[in-house]
C-alpha positions, -999 to 999 in steps of 0.1 A, spaced: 0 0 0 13 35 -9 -1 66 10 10 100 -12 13 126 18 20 154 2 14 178 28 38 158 52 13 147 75 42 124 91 57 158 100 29 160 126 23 125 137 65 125 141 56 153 168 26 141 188 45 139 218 52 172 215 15 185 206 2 167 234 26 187 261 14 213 243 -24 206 247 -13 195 284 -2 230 289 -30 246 278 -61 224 288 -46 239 322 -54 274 316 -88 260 306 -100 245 336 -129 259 353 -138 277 319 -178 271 315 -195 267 281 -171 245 266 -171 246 227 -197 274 227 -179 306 249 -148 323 236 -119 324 264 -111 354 283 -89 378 271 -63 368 300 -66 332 289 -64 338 259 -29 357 265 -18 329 285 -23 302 257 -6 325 232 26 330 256 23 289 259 21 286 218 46 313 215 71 295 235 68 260 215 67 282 184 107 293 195 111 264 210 98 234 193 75 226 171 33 238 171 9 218 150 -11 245 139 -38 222 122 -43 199 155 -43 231 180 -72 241 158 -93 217 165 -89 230 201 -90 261 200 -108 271 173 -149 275 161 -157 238 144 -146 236 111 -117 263 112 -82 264 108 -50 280 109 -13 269 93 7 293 110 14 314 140 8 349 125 -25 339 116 -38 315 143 -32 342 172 -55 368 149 -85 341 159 -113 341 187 -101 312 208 -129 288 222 -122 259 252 -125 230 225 -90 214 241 -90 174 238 -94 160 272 -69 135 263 -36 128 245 -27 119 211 -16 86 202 -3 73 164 14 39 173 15 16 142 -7 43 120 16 38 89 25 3 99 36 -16 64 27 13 46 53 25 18 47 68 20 56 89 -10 55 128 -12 47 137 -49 22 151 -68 -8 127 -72 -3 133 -112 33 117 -109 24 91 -92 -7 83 -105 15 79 -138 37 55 -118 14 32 -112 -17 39 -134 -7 11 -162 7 -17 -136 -21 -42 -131 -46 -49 -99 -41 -9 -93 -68 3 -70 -63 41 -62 -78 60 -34 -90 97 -43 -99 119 -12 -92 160 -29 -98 185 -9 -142 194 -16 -149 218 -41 -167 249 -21 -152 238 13 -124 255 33 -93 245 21 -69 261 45 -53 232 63 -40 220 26 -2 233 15 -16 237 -19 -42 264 -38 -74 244 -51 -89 262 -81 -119 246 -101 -95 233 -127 -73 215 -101 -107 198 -92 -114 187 -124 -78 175 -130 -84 150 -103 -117 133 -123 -90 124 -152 -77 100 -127 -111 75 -130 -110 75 -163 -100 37 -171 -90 29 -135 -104 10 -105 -108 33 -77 -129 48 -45 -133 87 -50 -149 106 -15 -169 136 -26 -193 155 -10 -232 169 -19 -218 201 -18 -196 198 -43 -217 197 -72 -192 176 -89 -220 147 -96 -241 171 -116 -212 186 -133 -206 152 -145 -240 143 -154 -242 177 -175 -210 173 -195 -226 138 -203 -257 149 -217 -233 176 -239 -204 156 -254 -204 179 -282 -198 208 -260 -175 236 -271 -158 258 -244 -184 286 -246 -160 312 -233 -139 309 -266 -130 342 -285 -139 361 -254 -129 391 -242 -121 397 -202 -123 425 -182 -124 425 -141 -119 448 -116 -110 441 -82 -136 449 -48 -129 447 -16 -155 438 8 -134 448 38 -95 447 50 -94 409 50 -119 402 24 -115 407 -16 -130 389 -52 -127 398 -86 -156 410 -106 -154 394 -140 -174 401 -174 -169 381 -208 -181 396 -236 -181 386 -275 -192 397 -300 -205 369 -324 -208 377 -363 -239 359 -380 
């Protein structure tokens, strides 16, 4: 079995002993906090838990992804120190430790892009590949790489002529998509011989999108 870890995920498992002195520290600071999950920590908690990550940040090592979990709203994440001390902290800390042993056991780990390696192995017989990309229209912050819609795509060339299991979600729309190219084989790209023009808007000092209009002008 190969496992493609492109985002070093060994890197953190490596250091659980580390995150969970970490999360030892600061489930101390949390004690006696009430509404767990739900009530944001006070502000001299919250000072105390950054001086705690700010010392294993100089120190040693933070896993930035795991202390989410903890610290963080559900669902949200940070990948660095600059921005996870930006975020409302909540008392989410795992009660208990970490533990990894024999996770990877007889497992043969690469660290290449999936295209590389799916060209590896794509042609060698009784080849069963396991597809988990990041969902289109989720949060993809906790991934090294950018996801645009093309890099979504890119994966479905992957089943084509393979055995595989591909995870998805509802929210992705990537079922329909499918269906709809389907039932339009014959489909040019209807953006061709377009013109682009976009302007830039900000939505405030964190937030900005692009405001894009394709126009063409088709002679009959």
């Amino acid at each position: 079995m190969i496992f493609n870890d492109y985002d070093w995920f060994v890197t953190r498992l490596k250091n659980i002993p580390t995150t969970n002195k970490l999360l030892a520290e600061i489930r101390n600071e949390c004690v006696g906090l009430k509404g767990r999950g739900k009530e944001a920590v006070t502000d001299e908690n919250r000072r105390k838990i950054i001086d705690i990550i700010t010392k294993y940040e100089q120190q040693s090592y933070v896993d930035y992804i795991t202390l989410s979990a903890s610290l963080m709203f559900s669902g949200k994440y940070a990948t660095n120190y600059e921005d996870f001390i930006k975020e409302k902290f909540y008392n989410n800390v795992k009660m208990s430790d970490y533990n990894a042993d024999g996770y990877l056991a007889g497992v043969e780990v690469e660290h290449l892009d999936y295209k590389l390696l799916f060209s590896l192995y794509k042609h060698l017989p009784n080849v069963c590949f396991v597809l988990d990309p990041p969902y289109l229209s989720t949060d993809c912050t906790s991934y090294k790489s950018s996801w645009r819609l093309k890099d979504y795509l890119d994966v479905l060339l992957t089943l084509q002529g393979t055995s595989y299991f591909y995870f998805t979600s509802n929210k992705t729309s990537i079922v329909e998509l499918c269906q709809w190219l389907a039932m339009h084989p014959n489909l040019e790209n209807p953006l061709r011989d377009a013109q682009l023009r976009e302007v830039t808007v900000s939505v405030n000092k964190d937030s900005k999108y692009r405001d894009m209009m394709f126009y063409r002008n088709k002679q009959i």
